[in-house]
TITI-998363 format. One line per field, with one value per residue (C-alpha): residue number from 1; x, y, z; chain. Coordinates in steps of 0.05 Angstrom, whole numbers. Example, Ala and Ser with C-alpha at 12.3 -4.5 7.8 and 13.67 -1.06 7.14 Angstrom:
% TITI-998363
k <- [1;2]
c1 <- [246;273]
c2 <- [-90;-21]
c3 <- [156;143]
c <- [A;A]
% end
This chain:
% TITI-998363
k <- [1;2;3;4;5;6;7;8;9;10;11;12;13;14;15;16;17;18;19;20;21;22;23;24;25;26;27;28;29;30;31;32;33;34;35;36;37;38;39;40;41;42;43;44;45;46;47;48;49;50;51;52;53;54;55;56;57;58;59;60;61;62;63;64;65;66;67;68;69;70;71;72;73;74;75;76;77;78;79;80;81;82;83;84;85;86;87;88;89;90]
c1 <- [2607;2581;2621;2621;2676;2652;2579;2571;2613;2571;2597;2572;2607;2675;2729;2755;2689;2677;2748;2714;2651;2689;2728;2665;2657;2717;2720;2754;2762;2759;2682;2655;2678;2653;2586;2588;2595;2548;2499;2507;2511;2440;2414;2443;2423;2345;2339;2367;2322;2266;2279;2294;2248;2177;2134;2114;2156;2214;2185;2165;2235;2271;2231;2245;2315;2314;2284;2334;2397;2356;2346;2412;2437;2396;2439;2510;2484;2461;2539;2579;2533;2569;2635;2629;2632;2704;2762;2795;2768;2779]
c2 <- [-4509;-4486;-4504;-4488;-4443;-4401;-4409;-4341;-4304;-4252;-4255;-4178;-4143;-4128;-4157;-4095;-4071;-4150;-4126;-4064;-4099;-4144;-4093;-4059;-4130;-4136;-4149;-4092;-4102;-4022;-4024;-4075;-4031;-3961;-3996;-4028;-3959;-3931;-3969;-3953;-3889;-3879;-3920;-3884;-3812;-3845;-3869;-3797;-3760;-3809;-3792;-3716;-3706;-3704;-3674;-3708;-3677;-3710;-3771;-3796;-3773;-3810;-3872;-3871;-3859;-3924;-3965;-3953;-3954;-4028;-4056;-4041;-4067;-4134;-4123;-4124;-4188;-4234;-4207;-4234;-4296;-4311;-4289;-4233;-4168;-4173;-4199;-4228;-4282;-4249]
c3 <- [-2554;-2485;-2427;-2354;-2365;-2422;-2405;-2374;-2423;-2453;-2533;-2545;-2489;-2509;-2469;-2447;-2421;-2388;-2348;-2321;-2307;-2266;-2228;-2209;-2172;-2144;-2068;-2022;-1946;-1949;-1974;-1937;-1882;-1904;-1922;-1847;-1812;-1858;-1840;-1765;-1764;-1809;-1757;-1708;-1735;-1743;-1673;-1651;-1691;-1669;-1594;-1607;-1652;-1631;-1684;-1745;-1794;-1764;-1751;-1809;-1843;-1786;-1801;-1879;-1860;-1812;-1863;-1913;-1863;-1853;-1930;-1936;-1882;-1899;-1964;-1927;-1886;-1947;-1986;-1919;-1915;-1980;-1963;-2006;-1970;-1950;-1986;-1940;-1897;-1820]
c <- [A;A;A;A;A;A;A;A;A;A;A;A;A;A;A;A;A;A;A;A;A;A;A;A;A;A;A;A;A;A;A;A;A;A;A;A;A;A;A;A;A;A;A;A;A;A;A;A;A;A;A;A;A;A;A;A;A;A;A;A;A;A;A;A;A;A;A;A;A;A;A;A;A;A;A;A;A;A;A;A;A;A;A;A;A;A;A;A;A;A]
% end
């Protein structure tokens, strides 16, 4: 019998490898800060490079780089919009 519970219990995975799963979920106050500054400083190094750099081989690097230091940082924003990013709730 299915209930809310047991409903997203996967009945092939092992239990010991459902316990690592979830500890590749857990929540760390430590991460959500590394990711944070991460994020930053890529943007930071593109928009350097895109003032430095005035030739087109560093441009268009300096632009890939800004776009990714921006998915993710679109990433980071949609985890903390559901509390998710840190544990604790500061």
């Amino acid at each position: 019998m299915i209930t809310p519970t047991n409903l997203f219990e996967r009945k092939d995975i092992p239990s010991a490898k459902q316990q690592q799963i979830r500890a590749l979920h857990a929540r760390s106050d430590r991460e959500g800060i590394i990711n944070s500054l991460y994020v930053v400083a890529m943007y930071a190094v593109s928009i350097v490079l895109l003032i430095v750099g005035k030739a087109i081989y560093v441009t268009i690097p300096a632009t890939i780089l800004m776009s990714g230091s921006m998915m993710r940082g679109a990433f980071l924003m949609h985890d903390a919009s559901h509390y998710a990013l840190f544990k604790t709730r500061r």
